[in-house]
Backbone as JSON, one array per atom type, in Angstrom:
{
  "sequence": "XXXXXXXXXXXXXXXXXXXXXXXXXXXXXXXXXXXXXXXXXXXXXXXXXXXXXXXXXXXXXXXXXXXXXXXXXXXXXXXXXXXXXXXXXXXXXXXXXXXXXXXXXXXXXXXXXXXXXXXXXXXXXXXXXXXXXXXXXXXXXXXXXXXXXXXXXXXXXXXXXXXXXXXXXXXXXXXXXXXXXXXXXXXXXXXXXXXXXXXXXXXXXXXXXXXXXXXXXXXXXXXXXXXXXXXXXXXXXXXXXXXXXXXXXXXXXXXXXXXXXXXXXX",
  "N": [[0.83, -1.19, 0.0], [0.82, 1.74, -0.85], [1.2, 4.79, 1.11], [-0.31, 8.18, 1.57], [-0.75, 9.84, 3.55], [0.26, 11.04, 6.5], [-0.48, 11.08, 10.02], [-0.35, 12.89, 12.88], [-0.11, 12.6, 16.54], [0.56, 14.77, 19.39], [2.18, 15.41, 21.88], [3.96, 13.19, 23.93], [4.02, 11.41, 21.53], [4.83, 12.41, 18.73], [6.26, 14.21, 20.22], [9.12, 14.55, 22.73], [10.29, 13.5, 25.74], [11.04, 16.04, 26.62], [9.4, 17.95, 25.35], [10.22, 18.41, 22.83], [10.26, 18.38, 19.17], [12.75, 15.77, 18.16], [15.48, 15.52, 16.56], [15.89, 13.3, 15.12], [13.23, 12.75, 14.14], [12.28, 15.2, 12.83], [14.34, 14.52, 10.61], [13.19, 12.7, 8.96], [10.66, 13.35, 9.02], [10.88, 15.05, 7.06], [12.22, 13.76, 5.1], [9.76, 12.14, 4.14], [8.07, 13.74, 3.66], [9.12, 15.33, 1.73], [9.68, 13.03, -0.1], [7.08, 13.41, -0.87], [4.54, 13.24, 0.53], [1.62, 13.99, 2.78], [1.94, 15.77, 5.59], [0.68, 15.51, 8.88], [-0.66, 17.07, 11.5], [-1.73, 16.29, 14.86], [-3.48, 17.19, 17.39], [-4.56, 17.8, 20.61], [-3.95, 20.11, 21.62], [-3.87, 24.36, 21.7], [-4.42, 26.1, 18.74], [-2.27, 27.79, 18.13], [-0.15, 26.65, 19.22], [-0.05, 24.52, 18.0], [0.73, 25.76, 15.47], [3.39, 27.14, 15.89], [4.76, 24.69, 16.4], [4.65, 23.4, 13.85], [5.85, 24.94, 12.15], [8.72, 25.37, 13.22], [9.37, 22.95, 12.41], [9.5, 23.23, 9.47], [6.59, 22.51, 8.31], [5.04, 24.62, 6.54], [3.4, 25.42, 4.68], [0.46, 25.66, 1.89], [-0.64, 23.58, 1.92], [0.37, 21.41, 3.32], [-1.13, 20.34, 7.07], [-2.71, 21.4, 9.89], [-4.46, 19.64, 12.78], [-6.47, 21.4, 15.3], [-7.4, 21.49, 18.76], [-7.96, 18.83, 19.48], [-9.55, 18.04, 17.73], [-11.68, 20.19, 16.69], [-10.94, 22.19, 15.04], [-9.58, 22.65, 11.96], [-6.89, 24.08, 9.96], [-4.75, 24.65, 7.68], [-0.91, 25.0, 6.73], [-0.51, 27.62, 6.23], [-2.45, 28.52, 8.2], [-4.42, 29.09, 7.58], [-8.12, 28.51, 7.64], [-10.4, 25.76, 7.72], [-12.24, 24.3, 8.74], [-14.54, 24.19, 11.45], [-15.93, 23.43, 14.39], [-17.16, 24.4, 17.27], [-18.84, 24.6, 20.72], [-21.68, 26.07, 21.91], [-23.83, 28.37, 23.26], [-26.72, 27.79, 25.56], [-25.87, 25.31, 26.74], [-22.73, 25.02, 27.14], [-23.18, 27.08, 29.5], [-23.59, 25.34, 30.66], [-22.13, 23.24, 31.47], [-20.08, 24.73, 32.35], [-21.12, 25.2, 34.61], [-21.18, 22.95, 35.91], [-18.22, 22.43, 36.39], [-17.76, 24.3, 38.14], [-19.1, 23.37, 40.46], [-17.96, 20.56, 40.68], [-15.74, 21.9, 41.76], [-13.4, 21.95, 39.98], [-10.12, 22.98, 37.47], [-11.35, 25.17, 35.88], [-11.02, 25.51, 31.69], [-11.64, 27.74, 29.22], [-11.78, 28.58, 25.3], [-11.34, 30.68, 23.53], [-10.62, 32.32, 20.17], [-7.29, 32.79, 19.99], [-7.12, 32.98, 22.51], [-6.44, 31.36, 25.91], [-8.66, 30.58, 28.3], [-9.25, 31.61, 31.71], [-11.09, 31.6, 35.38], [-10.1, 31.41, 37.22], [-6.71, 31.56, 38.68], [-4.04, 28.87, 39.21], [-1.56, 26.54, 40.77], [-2.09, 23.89, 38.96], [-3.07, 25.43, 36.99], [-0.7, 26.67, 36.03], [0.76, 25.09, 35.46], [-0.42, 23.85, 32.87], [0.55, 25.82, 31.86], [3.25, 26.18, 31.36], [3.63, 22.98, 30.06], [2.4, 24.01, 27.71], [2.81, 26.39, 26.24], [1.49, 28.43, 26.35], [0.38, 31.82, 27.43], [-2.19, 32.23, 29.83], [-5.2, 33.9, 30.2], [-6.69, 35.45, 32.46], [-9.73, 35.97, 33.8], [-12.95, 37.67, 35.09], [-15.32, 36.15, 35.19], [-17.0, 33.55, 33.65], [-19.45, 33.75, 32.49], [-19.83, 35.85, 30.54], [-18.98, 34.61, 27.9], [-20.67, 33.53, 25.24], [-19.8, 31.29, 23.0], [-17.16, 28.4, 22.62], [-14.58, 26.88, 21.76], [-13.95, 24.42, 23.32], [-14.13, 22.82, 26.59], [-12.15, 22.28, 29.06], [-11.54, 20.51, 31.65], [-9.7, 20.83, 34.17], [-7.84, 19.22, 36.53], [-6.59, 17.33, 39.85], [-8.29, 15.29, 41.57], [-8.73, 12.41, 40.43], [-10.95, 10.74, 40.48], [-13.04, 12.86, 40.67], [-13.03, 13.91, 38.35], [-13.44, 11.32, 36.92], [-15.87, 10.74, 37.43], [-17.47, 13.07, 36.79], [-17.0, 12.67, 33.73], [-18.28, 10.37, 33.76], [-21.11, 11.35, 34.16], [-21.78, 13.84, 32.44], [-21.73, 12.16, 29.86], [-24.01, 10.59, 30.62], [-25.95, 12.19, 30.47], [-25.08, 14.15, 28.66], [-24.93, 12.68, 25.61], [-25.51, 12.91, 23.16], [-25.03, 15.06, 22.22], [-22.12, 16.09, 22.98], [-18.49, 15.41, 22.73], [-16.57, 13.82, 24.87], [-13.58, 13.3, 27.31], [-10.85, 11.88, 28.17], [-7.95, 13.54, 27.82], [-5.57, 13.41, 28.63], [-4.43, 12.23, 31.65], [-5.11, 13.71, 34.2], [-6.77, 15.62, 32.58], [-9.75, 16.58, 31.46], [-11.95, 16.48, 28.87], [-14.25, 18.25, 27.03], [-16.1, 18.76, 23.49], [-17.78, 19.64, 21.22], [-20.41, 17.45, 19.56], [-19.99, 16.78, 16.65], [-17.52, 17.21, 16.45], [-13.97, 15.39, 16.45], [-10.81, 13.74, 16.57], [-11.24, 11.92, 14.81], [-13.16, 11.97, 13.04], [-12.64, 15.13, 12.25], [-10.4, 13.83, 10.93], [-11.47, 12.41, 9.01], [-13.23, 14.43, 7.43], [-10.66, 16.21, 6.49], [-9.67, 14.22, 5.07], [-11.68, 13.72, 3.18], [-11.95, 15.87, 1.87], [-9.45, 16.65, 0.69], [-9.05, 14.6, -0.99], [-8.43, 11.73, -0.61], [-7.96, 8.3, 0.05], [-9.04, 6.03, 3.15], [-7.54, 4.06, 3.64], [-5.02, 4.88, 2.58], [-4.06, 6.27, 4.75], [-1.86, 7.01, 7.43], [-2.11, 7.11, 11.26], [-0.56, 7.7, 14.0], [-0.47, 7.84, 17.56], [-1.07, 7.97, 21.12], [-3.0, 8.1, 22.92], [-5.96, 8.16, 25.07], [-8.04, 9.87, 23.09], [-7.01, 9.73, 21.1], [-7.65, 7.37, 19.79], [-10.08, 7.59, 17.95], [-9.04, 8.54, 15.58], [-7.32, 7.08, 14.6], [-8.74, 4.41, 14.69], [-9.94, 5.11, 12.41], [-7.61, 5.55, 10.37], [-6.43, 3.59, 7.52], [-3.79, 2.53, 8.17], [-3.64, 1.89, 11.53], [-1.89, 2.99, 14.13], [-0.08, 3.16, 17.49], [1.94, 4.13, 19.5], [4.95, 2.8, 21.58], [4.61, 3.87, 24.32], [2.0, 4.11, 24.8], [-1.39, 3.9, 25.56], [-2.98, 0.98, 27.39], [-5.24, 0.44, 25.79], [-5.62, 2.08, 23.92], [-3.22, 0.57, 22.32], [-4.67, -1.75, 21.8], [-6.13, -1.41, 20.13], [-4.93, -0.83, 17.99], [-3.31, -1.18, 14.52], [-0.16, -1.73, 14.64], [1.91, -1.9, 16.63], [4.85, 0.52, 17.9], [8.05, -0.02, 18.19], [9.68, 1.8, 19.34], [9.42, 4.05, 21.81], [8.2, 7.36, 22.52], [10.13, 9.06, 23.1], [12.3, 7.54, 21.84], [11.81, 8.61, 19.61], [9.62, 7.44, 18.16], [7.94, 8.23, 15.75], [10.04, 8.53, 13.82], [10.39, 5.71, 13.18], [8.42, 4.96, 12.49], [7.97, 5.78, 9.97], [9.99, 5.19, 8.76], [9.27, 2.49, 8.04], [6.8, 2.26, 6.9], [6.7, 4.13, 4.85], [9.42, 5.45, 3.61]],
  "CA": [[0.0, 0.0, 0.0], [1.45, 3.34, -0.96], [0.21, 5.72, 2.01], [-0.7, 9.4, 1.05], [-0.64, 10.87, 4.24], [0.44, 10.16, 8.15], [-1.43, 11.86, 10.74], [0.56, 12.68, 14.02], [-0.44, 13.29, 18.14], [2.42, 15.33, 19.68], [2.29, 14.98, 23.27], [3.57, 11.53, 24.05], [3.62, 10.99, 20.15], [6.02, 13.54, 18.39], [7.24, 15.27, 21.15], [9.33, 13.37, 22.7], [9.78, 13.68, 27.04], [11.43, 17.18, 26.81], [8.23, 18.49, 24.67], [10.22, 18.75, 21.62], [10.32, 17.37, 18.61], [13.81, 14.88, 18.32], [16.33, 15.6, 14.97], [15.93, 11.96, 14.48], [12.13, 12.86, 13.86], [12.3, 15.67, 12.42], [14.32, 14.17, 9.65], [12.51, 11.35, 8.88], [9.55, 13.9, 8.8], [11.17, 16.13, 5.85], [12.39, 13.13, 3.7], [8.37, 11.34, 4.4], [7.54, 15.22, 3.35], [9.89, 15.34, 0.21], [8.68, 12.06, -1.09], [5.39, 13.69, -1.41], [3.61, 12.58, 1.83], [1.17, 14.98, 3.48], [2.02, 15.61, 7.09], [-0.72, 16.65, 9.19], [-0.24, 17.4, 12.95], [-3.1, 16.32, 15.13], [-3.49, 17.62, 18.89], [-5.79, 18.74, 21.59], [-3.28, 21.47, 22.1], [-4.51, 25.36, 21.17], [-3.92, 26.52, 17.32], [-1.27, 28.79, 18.2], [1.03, 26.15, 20.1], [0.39, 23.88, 16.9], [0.76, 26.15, 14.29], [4.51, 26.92, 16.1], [5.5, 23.47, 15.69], [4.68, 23.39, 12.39], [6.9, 25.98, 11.77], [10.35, 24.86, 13.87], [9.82, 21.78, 11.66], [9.44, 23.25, 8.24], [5.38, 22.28, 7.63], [3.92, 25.71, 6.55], [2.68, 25.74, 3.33], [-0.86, 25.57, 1.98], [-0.82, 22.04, 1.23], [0.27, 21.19, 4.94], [-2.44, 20.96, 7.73], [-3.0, 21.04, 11.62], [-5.84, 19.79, 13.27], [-6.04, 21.51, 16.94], [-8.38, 21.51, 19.66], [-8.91, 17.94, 19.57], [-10.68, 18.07, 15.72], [-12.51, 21.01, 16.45], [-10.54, 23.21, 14.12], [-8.37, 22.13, 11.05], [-6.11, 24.97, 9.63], [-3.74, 24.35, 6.56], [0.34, 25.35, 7.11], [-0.23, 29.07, 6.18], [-2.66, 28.88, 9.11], [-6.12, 29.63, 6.7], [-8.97, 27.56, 8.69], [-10.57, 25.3, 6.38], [-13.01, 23.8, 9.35], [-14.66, 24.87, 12.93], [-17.04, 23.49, 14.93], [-17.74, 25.06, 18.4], [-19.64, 24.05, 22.27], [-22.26, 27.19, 22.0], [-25.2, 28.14, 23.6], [-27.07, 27.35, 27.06], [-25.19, 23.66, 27.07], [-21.7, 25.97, 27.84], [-23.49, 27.59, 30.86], [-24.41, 24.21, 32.21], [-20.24, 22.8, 31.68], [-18.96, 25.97, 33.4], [-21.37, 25.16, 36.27], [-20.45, 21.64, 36.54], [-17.4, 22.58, 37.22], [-18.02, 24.76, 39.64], [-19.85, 22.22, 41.47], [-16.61, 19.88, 41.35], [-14.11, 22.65, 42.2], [-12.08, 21.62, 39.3], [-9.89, 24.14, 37.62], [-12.22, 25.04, 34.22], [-10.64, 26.68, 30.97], [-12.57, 27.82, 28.1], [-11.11, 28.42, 24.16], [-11.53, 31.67, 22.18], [-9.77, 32.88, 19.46], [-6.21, 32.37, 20.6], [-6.64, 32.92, 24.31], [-6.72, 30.37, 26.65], [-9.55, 31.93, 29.38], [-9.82, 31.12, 33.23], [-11.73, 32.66, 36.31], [-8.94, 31.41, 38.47], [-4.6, 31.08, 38.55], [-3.83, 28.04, 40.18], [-0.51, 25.91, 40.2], [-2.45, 23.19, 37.48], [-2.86, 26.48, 35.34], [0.59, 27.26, 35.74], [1.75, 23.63, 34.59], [-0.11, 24.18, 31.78], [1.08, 27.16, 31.01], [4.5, 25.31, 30.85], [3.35, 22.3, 29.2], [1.29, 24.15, 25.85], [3.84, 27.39, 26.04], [0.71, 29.36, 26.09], [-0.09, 32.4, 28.41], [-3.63, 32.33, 29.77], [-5.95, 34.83, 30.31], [-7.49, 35.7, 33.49], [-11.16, 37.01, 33.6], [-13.62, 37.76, 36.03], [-16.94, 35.24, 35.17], [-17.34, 33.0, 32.03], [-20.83, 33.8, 31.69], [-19.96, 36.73, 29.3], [-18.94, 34.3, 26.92], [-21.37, 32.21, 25.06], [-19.02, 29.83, 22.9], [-15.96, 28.65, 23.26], [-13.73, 26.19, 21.23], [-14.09, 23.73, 24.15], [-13.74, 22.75, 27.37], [-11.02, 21.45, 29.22], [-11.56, 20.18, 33.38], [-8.06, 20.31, 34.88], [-7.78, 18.58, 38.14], [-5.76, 16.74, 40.63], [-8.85, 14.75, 42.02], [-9.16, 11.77, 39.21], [-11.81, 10.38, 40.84], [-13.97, 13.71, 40.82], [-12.94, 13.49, 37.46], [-14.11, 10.43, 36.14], [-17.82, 10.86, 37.94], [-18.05, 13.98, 35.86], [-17.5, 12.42, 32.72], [-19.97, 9.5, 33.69], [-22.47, 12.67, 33.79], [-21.48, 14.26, 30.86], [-21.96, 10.5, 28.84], [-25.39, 9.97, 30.74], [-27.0, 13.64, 30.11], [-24.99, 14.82, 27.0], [-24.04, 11.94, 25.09], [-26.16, 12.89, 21.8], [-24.63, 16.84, 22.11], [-20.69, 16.69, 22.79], [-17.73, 14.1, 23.22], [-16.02, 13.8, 26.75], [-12.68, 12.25, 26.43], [-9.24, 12.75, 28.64], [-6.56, 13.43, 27.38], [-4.15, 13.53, 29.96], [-5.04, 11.69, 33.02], [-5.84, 15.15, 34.78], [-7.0, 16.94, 31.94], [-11.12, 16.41, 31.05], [-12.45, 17.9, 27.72], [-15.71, 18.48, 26.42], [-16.26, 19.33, 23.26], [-19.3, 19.44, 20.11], [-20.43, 15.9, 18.65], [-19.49, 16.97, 15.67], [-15.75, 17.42, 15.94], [-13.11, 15.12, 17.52], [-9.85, 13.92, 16.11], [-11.82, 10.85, 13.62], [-14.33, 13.09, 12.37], [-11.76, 15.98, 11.85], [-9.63, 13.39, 9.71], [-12.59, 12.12, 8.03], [-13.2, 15.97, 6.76], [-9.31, 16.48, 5.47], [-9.66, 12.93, 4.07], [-13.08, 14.37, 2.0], [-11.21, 17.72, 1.47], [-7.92, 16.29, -0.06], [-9.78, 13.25, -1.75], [-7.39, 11.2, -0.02], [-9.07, 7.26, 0.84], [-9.04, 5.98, 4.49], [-6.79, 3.07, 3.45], [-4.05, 5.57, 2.15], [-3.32, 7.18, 5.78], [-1.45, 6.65, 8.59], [-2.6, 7.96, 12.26], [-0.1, 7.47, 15.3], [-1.12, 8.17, 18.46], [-0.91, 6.9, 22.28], [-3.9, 8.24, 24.3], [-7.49, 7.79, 24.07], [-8.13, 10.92, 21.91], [-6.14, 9.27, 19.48], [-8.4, 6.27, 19.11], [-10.93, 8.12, 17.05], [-8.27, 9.09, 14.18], [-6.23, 5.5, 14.6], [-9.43, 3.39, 13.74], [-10.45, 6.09, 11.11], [-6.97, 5.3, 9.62], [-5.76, 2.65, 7.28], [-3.0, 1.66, 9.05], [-3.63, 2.55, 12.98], [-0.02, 2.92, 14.8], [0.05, 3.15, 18.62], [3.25, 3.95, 20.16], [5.44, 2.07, 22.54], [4.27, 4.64, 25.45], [0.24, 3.97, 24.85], [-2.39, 3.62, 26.73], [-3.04, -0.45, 26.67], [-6.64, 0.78, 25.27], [-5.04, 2.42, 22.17], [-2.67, -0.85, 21.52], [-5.59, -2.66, 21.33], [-7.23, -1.13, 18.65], [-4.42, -0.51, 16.73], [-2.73, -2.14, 13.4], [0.89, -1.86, 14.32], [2.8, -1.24, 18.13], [6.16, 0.87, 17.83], [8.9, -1.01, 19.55], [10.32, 2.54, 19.54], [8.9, 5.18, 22.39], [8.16, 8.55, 22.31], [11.77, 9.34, 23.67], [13.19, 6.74, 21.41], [11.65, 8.43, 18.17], [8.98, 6.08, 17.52], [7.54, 8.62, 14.26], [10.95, 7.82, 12.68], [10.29, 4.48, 13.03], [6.8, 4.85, 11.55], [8.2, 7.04, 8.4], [11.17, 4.17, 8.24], [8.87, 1.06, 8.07], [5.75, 2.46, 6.56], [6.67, 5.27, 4.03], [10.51, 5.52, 3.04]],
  "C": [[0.88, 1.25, 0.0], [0.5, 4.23, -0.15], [0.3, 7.34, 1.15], [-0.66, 10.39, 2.03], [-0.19, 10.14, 5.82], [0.33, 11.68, 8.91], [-0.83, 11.77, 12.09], [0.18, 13.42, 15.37], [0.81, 13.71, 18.32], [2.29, 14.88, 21.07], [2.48, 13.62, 23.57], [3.68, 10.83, 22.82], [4.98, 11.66, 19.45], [6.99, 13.58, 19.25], [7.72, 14.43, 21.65], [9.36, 13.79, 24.42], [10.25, 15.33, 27.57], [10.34, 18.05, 26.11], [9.01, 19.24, 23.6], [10.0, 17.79, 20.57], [11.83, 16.77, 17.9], [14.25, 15.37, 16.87], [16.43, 14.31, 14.23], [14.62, 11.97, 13.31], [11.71, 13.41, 12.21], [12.65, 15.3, 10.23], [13.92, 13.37, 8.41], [10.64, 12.18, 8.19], [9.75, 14.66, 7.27], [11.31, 15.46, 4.58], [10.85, 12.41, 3.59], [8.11, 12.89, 3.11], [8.17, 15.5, 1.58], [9.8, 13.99, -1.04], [7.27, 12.23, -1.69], [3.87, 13.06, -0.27], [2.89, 14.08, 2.28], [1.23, 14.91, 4.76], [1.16, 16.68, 7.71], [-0.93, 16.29, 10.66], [-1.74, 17.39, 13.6], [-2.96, 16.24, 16.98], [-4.93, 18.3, 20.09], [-5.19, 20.32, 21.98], [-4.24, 22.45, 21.13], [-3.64, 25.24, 19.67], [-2.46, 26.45, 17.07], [0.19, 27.92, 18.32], [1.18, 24.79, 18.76], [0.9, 24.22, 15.85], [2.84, 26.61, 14.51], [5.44, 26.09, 15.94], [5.76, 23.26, 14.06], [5.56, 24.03, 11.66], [8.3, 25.82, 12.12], [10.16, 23.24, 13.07], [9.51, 21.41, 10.34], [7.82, 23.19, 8.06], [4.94, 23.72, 7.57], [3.71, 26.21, 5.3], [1.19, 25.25, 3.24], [-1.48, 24.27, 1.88], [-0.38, 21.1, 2.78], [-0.99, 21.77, 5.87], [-2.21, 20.19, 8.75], [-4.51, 20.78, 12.37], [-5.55, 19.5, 14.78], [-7.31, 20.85, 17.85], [-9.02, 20.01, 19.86], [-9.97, 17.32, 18.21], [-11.49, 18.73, 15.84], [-12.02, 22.0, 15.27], [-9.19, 22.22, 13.16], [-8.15, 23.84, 10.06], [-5.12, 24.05, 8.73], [-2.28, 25.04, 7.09], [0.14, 26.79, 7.06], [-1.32, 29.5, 7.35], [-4.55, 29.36, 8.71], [-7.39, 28.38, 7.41], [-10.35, 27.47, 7.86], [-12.66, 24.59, 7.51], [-13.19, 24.1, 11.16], [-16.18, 24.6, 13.15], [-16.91, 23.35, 16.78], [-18.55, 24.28, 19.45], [-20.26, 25.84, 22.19], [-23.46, 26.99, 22.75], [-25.96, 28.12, 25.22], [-26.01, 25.86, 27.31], [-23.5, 24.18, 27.85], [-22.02, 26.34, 28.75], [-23.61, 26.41, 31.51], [-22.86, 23.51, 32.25], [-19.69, 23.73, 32.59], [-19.81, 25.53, 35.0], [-21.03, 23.76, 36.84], [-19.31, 21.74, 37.18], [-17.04, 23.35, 37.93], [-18.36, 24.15, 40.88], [-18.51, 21.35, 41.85], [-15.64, 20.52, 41.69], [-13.28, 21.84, 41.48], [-11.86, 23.06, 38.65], [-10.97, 23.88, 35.83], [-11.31, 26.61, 33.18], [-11.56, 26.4, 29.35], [-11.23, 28.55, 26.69], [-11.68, 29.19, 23.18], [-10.33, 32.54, 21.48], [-8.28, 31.74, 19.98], [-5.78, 32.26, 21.74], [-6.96, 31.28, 24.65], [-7.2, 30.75, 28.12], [-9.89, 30.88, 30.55], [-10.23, 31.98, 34.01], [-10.63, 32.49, 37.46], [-7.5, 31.14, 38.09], [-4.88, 30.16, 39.38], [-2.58, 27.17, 39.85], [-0.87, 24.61, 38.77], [-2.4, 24.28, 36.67], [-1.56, 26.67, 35.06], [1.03, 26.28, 35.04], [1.26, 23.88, 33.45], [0.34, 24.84, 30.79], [2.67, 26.61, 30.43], [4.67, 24.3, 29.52], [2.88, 23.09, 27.52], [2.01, 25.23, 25.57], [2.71, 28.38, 26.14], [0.27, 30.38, 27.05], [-1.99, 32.21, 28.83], [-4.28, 33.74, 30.24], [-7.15, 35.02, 31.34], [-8.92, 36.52, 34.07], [-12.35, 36.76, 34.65], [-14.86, 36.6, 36.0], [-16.56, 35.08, 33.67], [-18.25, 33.28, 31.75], [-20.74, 35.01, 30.6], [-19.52, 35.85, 27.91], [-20.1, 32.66, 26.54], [-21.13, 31.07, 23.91], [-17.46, 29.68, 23.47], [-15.21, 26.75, 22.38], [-13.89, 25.0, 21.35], [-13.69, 23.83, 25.32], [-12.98, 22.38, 27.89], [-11.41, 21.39, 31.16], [-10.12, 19.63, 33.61], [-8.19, 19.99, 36.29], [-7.27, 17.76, 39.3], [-6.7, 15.36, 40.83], [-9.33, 13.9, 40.69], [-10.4, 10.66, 39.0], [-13.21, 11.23, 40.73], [-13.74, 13.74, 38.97], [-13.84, 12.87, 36.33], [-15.7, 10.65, 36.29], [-18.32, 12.04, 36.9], [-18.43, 13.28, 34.43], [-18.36, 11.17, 32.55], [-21.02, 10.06, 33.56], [-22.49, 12.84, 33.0], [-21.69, 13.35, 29.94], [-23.12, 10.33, 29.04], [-26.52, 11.38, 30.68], [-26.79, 14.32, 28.7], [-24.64, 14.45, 26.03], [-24.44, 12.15, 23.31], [-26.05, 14.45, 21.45], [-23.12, 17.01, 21.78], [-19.85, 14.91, 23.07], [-17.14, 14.52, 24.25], [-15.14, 12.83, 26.86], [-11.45, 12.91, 27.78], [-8.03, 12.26, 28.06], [-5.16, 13.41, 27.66], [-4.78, 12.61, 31.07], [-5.59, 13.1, 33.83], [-6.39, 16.0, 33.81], [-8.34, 16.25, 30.87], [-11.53, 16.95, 30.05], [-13.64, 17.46, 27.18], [-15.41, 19.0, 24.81], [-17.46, 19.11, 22.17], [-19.15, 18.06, 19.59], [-19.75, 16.31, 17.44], [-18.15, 17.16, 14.92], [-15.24, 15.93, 17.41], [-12.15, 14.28, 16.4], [-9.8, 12.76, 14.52], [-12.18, 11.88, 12.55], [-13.47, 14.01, 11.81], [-10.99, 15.21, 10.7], [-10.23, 12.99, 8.6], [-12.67, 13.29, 6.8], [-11.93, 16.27, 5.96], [-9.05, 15.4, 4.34], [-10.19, 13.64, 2.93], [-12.15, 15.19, 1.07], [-10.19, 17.41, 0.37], [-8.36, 15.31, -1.22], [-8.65, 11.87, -1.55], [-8.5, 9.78, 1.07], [-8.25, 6.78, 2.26], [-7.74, 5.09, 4.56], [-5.25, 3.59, 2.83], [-3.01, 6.44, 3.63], [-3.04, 6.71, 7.0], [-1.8, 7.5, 9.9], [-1.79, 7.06, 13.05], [-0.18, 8.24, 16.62], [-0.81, 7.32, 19.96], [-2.1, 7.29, 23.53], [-5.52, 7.8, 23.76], [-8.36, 8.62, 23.27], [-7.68, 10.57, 21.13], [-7.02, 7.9, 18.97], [-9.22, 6.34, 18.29], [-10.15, 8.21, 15.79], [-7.51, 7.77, 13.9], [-7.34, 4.28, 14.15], [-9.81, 3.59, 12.61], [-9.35, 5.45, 9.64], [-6.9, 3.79, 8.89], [-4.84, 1.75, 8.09], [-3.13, 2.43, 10.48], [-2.68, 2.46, 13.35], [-0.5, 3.59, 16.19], [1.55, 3.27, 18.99], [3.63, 3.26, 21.35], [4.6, 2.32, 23.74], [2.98, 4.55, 25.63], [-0.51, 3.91, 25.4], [-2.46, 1.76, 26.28], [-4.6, -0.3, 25.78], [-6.15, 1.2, 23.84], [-4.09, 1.5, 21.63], [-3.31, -1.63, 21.28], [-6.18, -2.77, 19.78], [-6.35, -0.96, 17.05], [-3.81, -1.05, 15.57], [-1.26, -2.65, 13.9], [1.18, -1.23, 15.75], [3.67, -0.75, 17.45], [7.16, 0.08, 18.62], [9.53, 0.43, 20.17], [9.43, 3.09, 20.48], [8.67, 5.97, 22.08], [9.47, 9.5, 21.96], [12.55, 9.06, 22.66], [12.62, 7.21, 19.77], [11.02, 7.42, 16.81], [8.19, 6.83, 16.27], [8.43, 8.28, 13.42], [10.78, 6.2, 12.83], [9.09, 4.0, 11.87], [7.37, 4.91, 10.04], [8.97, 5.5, 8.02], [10.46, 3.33, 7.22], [7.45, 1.55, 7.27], [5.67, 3.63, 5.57], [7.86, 5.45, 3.01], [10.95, 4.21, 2.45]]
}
């Protein structure tokens, strides 16, 4: 099978435990890229913090594409935003109060900010982790969408009970997925990281059986069964090696995308 495209999580995936991406990778990514492969960066991270990568590793032309937020938004390399679908409405007022109710920390997703009602040391990590400043504001209720949600929280137990709620009240509205072990996200049925590839598939005219999706969390299982060949990395959840076509023997660390590119492209 001659693939056409390979579809890549960064966190845990790419990046490797320093949250870059490795020169082993990298290269592996340029000659995949110079054979005529489409590389197309797929994250829960914001736009901004994808559309950066993209850039410290050459992808930014119009024919390159990032899909952020989880598959709510897909953007092409020059950054032009091809697809966007949104958490609007009364259903947003009733997420912000949930987590009020659990005292977790809650951040909402406009434009390029990244918007909270409180600082707290989890905000600060992420602020580390995604490179992104956030934006501190008095009450969410002035805003009535928002990208998605994200429940950051220590307590993984208060956690999980939420998104047993969220599954048994809103399961025919939004998806409810973590992507981190502490880090809860909400966002519209209509987007999440399958669905999003589905759409660039359409877009490009590019068949299912042509693309590669590697991945290691359970946000990545949506785009890894979507794909042709599914790839799970070493580092995985055992839930995403299940489902997938092909383990890495390589890690995250150990530059398990050049492994992919090696064995499945070059």
């Amino acid at each position: 099978m001659k693939y056409k495209m390979i579809v890549l999580d960064l966190d845990d995936t790419l990046l490797n435990d320093h949250l870059v991406v490795s020169d082993d990778n990298i290269k592996a990514l340029k000659e995949a890229h110079d054979a005529g492969m489409i590389i197309t960066l797929c994250s829960g991270r914001v736009s901004q913090s994808i559309a950066r990568i993209m850039k410290d590793i050459g992808l930014h032309t119009d024919t390159d594409y990032y899909i952020s937020y989880n598959g709510v938004i897909i953007n092409n390399g020059q950054d032009d935003r091809i697809f966007y679908k949104p958490l609007e409405g009364q259903i947003l007022q009733e997420f912000i109060e949930l987590g009020r109710q659990y005292d977790v920390d809650i951040q909402l997703y406009k434009g390029d900010d990244v918007v909270v009602e409180k600082y707290t040391p989890r905000t600060k990590a992420y602020e580390n982790m995604s490179q992104i400043k956030v934006k501190l504001v008095d009450d969410f209720k002035v805003y009535d969408d928002t990208i998605k949600v994200l429940y950051n929280g220590d307590n993984i137990e208060a956690l999980e009970e939420m998104k047993t709620h969220i599954q048994r009240k809103y399961d025919d509205q939004v998806h409810v997925f973590f992507s981190k072990p502490t880090y809860l996200e909400v966002i519209n049925k209509e987007a999440n990281k399958g669905l999003a590839l589905a759409y660039l598939a359409d877009y490009l005219q590019i068949k299912q059986e042509e693309i590669i999706a590697v991945g290691d969390s359970m946000n990545d299982i949506y785009m890894i069964e979507y794909a042709g060949m599914g790839v799970a990395v070493r580092n995985a959840r055992e839930e995403v090696k299940e489902i997938a076509n092909y383990i890495t023997k390589s890690t995250n660390h150990e530059h398990a995308v050049s492994e992919v590119i090696h064995k499945f492209v070059l």
